[in-house]
C-alpha positions as CSV (number, residue, x, y, z in Angstrom):
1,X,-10.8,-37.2,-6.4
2,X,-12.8,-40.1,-5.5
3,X,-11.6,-40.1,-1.6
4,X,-12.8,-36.6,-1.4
5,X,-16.4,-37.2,-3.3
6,X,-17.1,-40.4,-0.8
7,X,-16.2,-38.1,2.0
8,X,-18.2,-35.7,0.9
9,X,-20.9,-38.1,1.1
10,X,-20.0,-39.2,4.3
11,X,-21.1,-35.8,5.9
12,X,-24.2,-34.9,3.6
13,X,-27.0,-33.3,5.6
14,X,-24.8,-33.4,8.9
15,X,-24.6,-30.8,11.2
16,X,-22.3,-28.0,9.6
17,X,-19.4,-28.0,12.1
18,X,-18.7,-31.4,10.0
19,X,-17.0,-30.1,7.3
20,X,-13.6,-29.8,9.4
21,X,-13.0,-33.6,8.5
22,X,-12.5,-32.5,4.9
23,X,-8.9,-30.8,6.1
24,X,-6.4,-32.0,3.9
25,X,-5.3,-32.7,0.0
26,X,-7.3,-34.2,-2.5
27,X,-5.9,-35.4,-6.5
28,X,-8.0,-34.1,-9.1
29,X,-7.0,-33.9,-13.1
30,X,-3.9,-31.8,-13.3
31,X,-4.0,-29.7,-9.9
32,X,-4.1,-31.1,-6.2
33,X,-6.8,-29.1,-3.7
34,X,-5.6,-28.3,-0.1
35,X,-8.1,-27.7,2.4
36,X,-5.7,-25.1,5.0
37,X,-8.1,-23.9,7.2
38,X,-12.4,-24.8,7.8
39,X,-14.8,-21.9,8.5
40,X,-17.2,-22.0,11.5
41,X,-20.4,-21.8,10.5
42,X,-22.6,-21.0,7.2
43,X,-21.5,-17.7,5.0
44,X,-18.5,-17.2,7.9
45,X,-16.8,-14.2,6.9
46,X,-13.3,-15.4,6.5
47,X,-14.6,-18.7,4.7
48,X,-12.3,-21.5,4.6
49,X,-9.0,-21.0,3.2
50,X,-8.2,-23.5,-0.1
51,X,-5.2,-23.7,-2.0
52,X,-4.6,-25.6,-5.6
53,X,-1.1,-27.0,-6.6
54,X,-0.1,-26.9,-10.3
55,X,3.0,-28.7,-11.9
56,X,4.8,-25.7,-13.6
57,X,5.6,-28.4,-16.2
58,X,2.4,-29.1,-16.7
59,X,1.2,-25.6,-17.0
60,X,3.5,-24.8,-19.5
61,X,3.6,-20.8,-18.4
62,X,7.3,-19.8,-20.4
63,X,10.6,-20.3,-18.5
64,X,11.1,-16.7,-20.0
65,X,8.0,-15.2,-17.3
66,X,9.6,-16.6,-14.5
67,X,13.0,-15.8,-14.7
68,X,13.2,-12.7,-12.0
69,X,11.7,-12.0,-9.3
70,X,10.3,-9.0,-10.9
71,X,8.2,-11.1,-13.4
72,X,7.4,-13.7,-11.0
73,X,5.7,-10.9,-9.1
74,X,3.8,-10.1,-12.6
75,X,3.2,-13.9,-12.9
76,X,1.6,-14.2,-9.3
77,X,-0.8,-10.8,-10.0
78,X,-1.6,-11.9,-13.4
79,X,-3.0,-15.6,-11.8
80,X,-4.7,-14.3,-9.4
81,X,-6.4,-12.2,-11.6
82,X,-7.1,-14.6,-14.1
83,X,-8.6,-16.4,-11.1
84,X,-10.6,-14.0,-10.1
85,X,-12.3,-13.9,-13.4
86,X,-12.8,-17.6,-14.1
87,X,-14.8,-17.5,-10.9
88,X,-17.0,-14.7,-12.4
89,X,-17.1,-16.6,-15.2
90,X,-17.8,-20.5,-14.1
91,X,-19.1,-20.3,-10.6
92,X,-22.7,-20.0,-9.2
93,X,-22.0,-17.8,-6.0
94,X,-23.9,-17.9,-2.6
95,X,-25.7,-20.4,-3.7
96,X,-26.7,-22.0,0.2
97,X,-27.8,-20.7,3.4
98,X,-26.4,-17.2,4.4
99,X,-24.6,-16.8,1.4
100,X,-22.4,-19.7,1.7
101,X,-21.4,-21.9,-1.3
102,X,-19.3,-18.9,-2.6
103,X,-15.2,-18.9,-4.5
104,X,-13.9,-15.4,-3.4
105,X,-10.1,-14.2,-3.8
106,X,-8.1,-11.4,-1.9
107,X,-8.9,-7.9,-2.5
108,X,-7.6,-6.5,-5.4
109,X,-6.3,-3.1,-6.4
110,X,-5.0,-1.5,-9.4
111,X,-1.5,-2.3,-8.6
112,X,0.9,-5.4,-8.4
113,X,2.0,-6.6,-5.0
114,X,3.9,-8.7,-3.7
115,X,0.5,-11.3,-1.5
116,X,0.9,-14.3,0.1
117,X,-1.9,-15.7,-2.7
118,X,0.3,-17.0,-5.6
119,X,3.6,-19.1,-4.5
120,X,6.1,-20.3,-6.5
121,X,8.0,-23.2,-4.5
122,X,9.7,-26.1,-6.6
123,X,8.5,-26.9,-9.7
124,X,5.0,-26.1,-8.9
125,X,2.7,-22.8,-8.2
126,X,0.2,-22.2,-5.4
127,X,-2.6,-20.2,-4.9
128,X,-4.5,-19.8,-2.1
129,X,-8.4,-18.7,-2.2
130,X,-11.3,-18.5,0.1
131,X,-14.2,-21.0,-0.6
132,X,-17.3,-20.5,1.8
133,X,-18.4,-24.7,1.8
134,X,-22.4,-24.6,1.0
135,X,-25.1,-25.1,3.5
136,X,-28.8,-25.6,3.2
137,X,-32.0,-26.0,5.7
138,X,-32.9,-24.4,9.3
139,X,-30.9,-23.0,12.1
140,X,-27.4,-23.9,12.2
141,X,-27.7,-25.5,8.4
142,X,-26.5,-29.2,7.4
143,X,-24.0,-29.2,5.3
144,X,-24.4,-29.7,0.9
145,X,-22.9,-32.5,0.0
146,X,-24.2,-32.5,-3.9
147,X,-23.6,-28.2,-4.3
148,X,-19.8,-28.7,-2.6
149,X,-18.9,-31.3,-5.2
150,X,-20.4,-29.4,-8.0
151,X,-18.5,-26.5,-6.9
152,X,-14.8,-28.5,-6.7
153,X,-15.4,-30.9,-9.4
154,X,-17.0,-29.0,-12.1
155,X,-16.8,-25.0,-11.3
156,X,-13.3,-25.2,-9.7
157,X,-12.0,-27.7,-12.0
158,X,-13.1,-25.2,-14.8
159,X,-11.5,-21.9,-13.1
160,X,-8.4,-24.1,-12.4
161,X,-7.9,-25.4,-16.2
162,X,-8.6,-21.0,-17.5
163,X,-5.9,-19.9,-15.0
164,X,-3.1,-22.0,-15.0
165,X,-2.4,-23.9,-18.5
166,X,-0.8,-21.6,-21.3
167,X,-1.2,-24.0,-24.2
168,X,-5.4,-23.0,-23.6
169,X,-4.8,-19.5,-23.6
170,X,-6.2,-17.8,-26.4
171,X,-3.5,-15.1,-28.1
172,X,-5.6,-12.0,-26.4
173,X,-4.5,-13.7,-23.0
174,X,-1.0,-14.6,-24.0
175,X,-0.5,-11.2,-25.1
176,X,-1.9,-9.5,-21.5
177,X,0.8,-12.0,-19.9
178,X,3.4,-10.5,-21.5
179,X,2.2,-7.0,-20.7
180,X,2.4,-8.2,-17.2
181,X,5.5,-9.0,-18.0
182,X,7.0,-6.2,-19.2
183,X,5.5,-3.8,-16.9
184,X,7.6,-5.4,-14.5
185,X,10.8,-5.6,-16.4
186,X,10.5,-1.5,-17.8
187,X,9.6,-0.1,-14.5
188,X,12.8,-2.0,-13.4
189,X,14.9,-0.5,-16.3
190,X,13.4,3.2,-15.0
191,X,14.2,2.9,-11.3
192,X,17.8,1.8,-12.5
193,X,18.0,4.8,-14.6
194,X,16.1,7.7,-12.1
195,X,19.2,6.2,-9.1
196,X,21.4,6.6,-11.6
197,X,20.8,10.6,-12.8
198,X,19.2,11.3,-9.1
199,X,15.6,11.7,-10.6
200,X,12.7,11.3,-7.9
201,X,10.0,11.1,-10.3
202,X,9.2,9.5,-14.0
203,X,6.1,10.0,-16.0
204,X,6.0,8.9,-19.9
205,X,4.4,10.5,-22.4
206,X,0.5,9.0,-23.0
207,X,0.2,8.3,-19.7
208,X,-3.5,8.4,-18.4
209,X,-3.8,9.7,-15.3
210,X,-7.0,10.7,-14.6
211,X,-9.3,8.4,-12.5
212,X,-12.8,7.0,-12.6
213,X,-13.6,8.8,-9.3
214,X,-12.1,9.8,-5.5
215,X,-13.8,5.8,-4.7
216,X,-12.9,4.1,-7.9
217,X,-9.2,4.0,-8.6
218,X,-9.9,2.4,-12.4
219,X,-8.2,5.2,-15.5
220,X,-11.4,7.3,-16.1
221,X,-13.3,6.4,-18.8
222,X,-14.4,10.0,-19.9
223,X,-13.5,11.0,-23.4
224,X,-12.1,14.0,-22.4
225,X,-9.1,12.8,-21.1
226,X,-5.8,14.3,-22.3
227,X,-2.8,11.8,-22.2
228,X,-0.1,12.9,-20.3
229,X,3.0,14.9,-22.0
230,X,6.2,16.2,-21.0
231,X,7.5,19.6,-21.0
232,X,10.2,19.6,-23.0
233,X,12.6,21.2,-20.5
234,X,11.9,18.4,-18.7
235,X,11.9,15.5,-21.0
236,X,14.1,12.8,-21.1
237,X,14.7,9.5,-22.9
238,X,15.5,6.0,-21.2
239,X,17.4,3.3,-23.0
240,X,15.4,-0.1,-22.6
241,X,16.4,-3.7,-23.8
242,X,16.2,-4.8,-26.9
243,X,16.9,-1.0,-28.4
244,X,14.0,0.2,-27.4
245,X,13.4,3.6,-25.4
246,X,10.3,5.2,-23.2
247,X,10.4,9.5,-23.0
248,X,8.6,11.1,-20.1
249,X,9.1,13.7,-17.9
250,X,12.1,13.6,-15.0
251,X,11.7,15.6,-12.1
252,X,15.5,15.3,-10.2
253,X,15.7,15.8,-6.7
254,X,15.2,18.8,-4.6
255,X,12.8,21.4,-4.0
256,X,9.5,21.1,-6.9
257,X,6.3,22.8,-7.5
258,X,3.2,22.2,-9.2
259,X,0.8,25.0,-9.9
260,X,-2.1,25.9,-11.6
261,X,-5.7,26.7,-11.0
262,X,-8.6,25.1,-10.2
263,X,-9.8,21.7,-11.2
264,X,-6.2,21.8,-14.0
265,X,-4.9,18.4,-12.8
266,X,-2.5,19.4,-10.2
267,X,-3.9,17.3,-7.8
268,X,-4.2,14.6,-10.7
269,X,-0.7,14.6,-11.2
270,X,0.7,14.3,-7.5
271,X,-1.6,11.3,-7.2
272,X,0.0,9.5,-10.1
273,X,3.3,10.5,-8.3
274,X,2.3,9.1,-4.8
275,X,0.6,6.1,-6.2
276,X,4.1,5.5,-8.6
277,X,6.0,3.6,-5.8
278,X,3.7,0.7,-6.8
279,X,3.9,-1.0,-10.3
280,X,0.2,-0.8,-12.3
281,X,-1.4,-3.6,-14.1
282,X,-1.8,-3.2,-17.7
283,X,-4.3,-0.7,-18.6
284,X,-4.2,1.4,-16.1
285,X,-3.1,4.4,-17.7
286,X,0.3,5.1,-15.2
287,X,2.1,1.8,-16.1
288,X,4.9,4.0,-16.4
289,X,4.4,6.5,-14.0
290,X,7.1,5.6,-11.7
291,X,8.6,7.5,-8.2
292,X,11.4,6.7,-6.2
293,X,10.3,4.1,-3.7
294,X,10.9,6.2,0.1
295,X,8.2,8.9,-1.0
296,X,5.7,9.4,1.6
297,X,2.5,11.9,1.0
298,X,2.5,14.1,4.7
299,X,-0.3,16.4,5.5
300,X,-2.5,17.7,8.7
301,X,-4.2,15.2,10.4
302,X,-6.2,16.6,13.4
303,X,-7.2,14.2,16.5
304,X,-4.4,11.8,15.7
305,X,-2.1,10.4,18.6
306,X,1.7,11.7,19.2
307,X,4.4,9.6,21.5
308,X,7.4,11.3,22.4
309,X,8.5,12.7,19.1
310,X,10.4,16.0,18.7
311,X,8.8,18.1,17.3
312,X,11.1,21.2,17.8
313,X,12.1,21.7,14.1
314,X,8.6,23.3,13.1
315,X,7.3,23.9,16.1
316,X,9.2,25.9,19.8
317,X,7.6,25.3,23.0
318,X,4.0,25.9,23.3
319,X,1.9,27.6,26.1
320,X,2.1,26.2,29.5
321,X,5.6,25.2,29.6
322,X,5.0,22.0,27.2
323,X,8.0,21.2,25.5
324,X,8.4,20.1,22.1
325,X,11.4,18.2,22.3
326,X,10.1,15.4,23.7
327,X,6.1,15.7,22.2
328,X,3.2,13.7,22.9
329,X,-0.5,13.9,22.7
330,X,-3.8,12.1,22.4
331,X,-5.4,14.8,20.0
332,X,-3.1,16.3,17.9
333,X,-3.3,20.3,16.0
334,X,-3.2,20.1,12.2
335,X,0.3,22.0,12.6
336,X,1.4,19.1,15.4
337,X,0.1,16.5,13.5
338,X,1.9,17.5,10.2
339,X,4.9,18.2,12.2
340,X,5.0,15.0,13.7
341,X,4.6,13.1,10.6
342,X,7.4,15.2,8.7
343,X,9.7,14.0,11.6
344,X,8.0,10.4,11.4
345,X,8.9,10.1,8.0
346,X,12.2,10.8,8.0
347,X,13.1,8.7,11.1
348,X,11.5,5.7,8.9
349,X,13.9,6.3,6.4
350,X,11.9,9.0,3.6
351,X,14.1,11.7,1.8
352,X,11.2,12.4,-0.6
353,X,8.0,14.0,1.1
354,X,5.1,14.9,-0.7
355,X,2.4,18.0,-0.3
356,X,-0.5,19.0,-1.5
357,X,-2.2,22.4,0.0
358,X,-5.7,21.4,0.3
359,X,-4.4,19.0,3.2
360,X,-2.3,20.7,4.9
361,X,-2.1,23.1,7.8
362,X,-1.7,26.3,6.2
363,X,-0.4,27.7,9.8
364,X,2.5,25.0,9.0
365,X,3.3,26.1,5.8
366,X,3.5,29.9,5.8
367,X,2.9,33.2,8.1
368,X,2.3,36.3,5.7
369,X,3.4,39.6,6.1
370,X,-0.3,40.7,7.4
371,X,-0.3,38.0,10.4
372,X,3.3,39.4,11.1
373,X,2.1,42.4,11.6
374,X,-0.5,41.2,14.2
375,X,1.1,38.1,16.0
376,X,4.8,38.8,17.7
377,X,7.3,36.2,16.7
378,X,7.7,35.0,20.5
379,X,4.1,35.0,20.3
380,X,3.6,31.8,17.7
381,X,5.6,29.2,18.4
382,X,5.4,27.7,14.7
383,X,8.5,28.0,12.9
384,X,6.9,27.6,9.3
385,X,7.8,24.7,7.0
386,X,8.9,27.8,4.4
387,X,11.4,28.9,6.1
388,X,13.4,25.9,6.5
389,X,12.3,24.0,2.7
390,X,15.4,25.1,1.7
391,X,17.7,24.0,4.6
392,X,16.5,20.6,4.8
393,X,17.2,20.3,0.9
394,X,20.8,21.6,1.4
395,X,21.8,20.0,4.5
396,X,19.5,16.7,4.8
397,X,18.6,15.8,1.2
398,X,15.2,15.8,1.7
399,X,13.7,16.0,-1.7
400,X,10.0,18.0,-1.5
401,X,7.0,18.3,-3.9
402,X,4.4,20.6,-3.3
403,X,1.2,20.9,-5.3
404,X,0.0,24.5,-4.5
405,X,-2.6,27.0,-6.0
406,X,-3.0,29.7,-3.5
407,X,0.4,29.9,-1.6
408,X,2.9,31.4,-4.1
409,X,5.6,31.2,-1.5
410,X,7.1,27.6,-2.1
411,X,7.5,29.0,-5.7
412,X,10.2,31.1,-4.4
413,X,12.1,28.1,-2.8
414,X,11.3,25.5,-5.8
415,X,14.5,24.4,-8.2
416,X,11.7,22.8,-10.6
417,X,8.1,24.6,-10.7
418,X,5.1,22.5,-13.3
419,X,2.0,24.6,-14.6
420,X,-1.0,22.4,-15.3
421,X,-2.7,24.5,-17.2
422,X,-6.4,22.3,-18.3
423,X,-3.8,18.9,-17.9
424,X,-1.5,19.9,-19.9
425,X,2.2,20.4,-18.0
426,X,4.3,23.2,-18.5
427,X,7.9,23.8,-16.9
428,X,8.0,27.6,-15.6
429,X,10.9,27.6,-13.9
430,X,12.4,30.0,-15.6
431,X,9.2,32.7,-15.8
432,X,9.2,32.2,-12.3
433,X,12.7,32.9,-12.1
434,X,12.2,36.2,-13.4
435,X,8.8,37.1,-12.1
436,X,9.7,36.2,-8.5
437,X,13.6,37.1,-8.4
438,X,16.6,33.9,-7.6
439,X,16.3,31.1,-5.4
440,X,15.2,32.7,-2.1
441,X,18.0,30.5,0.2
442,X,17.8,30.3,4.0
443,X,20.3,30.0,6.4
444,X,17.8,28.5,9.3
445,X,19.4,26.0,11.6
446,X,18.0,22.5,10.9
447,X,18.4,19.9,13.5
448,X,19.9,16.5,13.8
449,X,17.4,13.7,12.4
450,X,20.1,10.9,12.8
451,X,18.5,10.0,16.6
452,X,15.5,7.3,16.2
453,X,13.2,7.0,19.2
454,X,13.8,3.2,20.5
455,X,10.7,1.3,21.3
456,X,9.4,-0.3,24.6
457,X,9.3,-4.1,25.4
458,X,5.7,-4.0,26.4
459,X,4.3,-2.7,22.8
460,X,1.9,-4.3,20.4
461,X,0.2,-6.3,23.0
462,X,-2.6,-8.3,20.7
463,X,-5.3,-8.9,23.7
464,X,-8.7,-7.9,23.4
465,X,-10.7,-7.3,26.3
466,X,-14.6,-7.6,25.6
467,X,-15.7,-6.2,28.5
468,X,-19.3,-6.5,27.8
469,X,-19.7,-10.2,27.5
470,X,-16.5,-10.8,30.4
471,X,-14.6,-12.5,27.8
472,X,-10.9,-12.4,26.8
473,X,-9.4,-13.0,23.1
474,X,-5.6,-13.9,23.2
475,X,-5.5,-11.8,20.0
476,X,-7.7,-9.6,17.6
477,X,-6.9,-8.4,14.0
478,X,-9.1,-7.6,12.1
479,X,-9.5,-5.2,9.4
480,X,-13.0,-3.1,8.9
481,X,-15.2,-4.3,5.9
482,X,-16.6,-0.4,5.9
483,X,-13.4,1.5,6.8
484,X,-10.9,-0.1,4.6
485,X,-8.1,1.9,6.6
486,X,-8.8,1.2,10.1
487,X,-7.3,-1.6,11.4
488,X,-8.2,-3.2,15.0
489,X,-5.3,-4.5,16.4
490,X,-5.9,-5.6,20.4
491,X,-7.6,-2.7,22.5
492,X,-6.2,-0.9,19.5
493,X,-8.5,1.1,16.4
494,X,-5.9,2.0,14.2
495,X,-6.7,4.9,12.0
496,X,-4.9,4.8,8.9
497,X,-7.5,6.7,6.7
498,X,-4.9,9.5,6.4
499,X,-2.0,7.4,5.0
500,X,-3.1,7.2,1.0
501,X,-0.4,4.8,-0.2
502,X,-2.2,2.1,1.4
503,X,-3.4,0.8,-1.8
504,X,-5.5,-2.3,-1.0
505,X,-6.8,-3.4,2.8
506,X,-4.6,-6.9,2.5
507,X,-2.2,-4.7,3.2
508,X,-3.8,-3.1,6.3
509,X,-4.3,-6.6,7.6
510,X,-0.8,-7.6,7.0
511,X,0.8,-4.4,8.7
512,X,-1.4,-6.0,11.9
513,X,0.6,-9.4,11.2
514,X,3.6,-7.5,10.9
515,X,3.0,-5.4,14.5
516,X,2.8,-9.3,16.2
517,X,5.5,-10.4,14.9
518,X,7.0,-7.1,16.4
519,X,5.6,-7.9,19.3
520,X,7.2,-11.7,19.3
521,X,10.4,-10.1,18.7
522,X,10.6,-7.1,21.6
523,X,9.4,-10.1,24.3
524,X,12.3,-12.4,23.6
525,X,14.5,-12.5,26.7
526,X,17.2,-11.3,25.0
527,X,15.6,-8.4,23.0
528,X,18.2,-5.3,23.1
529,X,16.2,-2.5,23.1
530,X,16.8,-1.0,19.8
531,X,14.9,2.1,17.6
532,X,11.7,2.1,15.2
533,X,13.9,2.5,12.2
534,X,16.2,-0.6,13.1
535,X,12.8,-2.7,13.6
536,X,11.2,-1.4,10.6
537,X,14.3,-2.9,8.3
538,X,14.3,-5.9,10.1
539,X,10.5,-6.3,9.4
540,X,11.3,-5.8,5.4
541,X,14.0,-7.9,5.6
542,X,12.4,-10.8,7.1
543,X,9.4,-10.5,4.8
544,X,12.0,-10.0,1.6
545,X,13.7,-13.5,2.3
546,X,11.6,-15.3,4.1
547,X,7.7,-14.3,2.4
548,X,4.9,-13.1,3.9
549,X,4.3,-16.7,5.3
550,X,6.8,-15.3,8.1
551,X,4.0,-13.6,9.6
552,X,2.1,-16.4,10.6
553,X,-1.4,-15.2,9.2
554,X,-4.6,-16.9,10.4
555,X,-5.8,-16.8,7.3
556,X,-3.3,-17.4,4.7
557,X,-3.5,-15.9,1.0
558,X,-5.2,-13.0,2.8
559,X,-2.3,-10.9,2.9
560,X,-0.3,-8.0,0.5
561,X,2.9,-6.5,0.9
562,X,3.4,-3.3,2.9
563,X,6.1,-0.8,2.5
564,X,7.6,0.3,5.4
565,X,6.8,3.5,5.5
566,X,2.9,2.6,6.0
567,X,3.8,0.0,8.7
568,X,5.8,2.5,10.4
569,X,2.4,5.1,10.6
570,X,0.8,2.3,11.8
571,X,3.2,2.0,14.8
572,X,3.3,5.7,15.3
573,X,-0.9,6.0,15.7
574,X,-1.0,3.1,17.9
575,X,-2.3,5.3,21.2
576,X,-0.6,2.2,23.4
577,X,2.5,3.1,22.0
578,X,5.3,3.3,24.5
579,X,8.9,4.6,23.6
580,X,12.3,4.4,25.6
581,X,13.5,7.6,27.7
């Protein structure tokens, strides 16, 4: 403590670019600081990267919390949390030039992910944090000397002693740990269960599933919400430890609907489903609102860029002798587009695809007897997603759900059909049964999606190019402060703003981490060429046994976990993507 306060004094009032002396680990009461990496300049955006060390001993946190790597997971998202809020609560933000003299954390979202923020190695935890070093004056700014050591002796020390030390948590704060906790070790218990009685979907009873607004993804706070309650067709009861239970609604695999009118909660409740491969915190309202972890949301997506995928299922050869088999373009149809990502989805490894109307292509979904009547069958090449819902269910195992409200049709193919009716869920299957007549079957044939395209050496290439100042970067990624699901990547602008189980933009910046190390891998000498779905399992692997340290990041405790399924969109909207004959 006292090396780092007399270098501190060393470079008061020095030109800023001094600070990169401080690089290195300082011993304060109970924790050790880490300076990882210095910013450039004043308010740089990232700011330096910190990290504190903590004795598990000494923080006393219960052997009991970190016994799986479930709970450690709840552990890690509870500390940085907890964090988060002592710097609300102790620290005096941009306090120097350009904002500087500021404690930030990674972006958070209502879920817990696995991020590269919290560590447990040894017998000690880490966390990693951004601290933007203060500045003062004109220009370039001299650095602070007096408001840095305010900020690491007094503010730091004080977020540092709220985060980390049970024995001075108060019993409100012990209690939220253990909710942590056991949100962790239920939704464990429940994705047991669902793999066990082939359920693709869980959603207990009192859930709260409305949010705060399309921006905000906080439970809404309006006192009409209804809790959530299940059918009782449809209910079922899971055994937990320590006898206890949790009843909710099951939807098994196949072929479901939800219907209902307008502004009823349909759309409500398939967002709780999408949003249910990732655990919530506490509070949330859809702790317990729990989907099986390969479900990806597919819809139309106009303008979006295709390589080489086939596309022949859905959609026959189009005008001008363009084949299908073998489809690419730089401005996808919304019946392309939704094409293409069915078929992306499924080489990634999905057998549970989600729908909702309102965003797909209805061309893609249905033709109706009227349009029959009008357009010749040789004369639309579209072979509609009806026709074969059935078939991919029966011979695949391709699990749908479909929110509709004006196409009645998928009710005809659906095992399981759900009424909201003012959010409140009903199970019709059986009035729909009768209105509507038996399972309308198909006999369509429904092709081979065993074959995975295999990717190109030359891919992912990091470079960027600024052509207007004549100056090459060996790599840029970076994601956009004002587009939180665009991601540049090289010459690349990678639009994920269709993909809606990117939950927080870490993870957009760590898909771009996870494309390098892609790239690394495919340049090796002795790379054997091999497909998308082999890479993308070697990716989670990696990550699973090694961290998210294996990527390498810039900036580390900037990062959150990915599934697979949003890294592999990534891949597929890269427009530099090349793919193996």
């Amino acid at each position: 403590m006292n090396k780092l306060h007399d270098l501190l004094a060393s470079i008061a009032d020095l030109p800023f670019q001094h600070i990169h002396k401080l690089r290195g680990s300082y011993f304060f009461p109970g924790f050790q600081l880490s300076f990882i990496k210095m910013q450039g300049s004043p308010g740089a955006n990232p700011a330096s990267i910190a990290s504190v060390k903590i004795s598990l001993a000494d923080s006393q946190i219960p052997e009991l919390f970190l016994q799986t790597a479930e709970c450690k997971l709840a552990v890690a998202d509870f500390l940085i949390r907890r964090f988060r809020g002592g710097i609300d609560r102790f620290a005096r933000q941009n306090r120097g030039k350009d904002g500087s003299g500021s404690f930030n954390t990674v972006a958070l979202s209502q879920k817990m992910l696995r991020r590269d923020s919290v560590l447990f190695a040894g017998d000690a935890v880490y966390l990693r944090f951004m601290i933007s070093l203060p500045a003062k004056g004109q220009g370039g700014g001299v650095f602070d000397a007096e408001q840095a050591w305010i900020m690491l002796n007094e503010e730091l020390a004080a977020i540092v002693d709220a985060t980390f030390f049970y024995q001075h948590y108060d019993r409100q704060t012990r209690t939220l740990l253990e909710q942590f906790t056991d949100v962790q070790k239920t939704r464990a218990q429940i994705i047991q269960f669902m793999r066990q009685h082939n359920l693709v979907a869980f959603i207990a009873n009192d859930a709260k599933l409305p949010r705060q607004s399309g921006v905000d993804d906080s439970p809404s706070t309006s006192l009409s919400v209804k809790a959530f309650q299940s059918p009782a067709q449809l209910q079922i009861t899971i055994p937990l430890e320590n006898r206890r239970s949790i009843s909710g609604m099951g939807i098994k695999e196949g072929i479901t609907c939800i219907t209902g009118g307008g502004y009823h909660g349909k759309s409500t409740l398939m967002q709780a489903i999408l949003a249910g491969v990732y655990a919530h915190i506490p509070g949330d309202g859809r702790e317990y609102a729990v989907t099986r972890d390969d479900a990806v949301f597919i819809r139309s997506e106009e303008g979006r860029s295709i390589r080489d995928v086939d596309i022949s299922p859905f959609i026959g050869d189009l005008p001008n002798g363009l084949k299908t088999q073998c489809f690419s373009s730089d401005n996808a149809s919304g019946s392309t587009s939704q094409a293409a990502n069915i078929i992306e989805a499924i080489e990634s490894g999905s057998r549970l695809l989600l729908f909702d109307e309102d965003s797909c292509a209805t061309n893609f979904l249905v033709r109706d007897e009227l349009i029959k009547k009008i357009l010749d069958a040789e004369q639309e090449p579209i072979k509609p997603l009806y026709s074969t819902v059935r078939s991919l269910w029966n011979k695949h195992r391709i699990s749908m759900i479909f929110v509709v409200g004006g196409l009645g049709y998928f009710l005809q193919k659906a095992d399981t059909c759900l009424l909201m009716d003012n959010y409140r869920c009903d199970d019709i299957s059986a009035k729909v049964r009768d209105r509507l007549g038996p399972l309308a079957e198909e006999n369509q044939p429904v092709a081979d999606f065993s074959v995975s395209r295999r990717l190109a050496a030359d891919n992912f290439d990091p470079v960027y190019i600024n052509r207007r100042l004549n100056k090459t970067m060996p790599k840029r990624i970076k994601d956009l402060r004002n587009a939180p699901r665009q991601l540049e990547y090289g010459m690349d602008l990678v639009n994920l703003d269709a993909i809606p189980q990117i939950a927080e933009p870490p993870q957009l910046l760590a898909i771009g981490y996870c494309l390098l190390l892609l790239r690394n891998q495919l340049t090796q000498p002795a790379h054997k060429t091999e497909t998308i779905r082999f890479w993308l399992d070697w990716l989670e692997d990696q990550i699973n046994n090694h961290g998210l340290d294996c990527l390498q990041p810039d900036y580390p405790g900037t990062l959150s976990m990915p599934r697979k399924y949003e890294i592999a969109a990534a891949v597929n909207r890269i427009r530099s993507l090349r793919i193996l004959e």
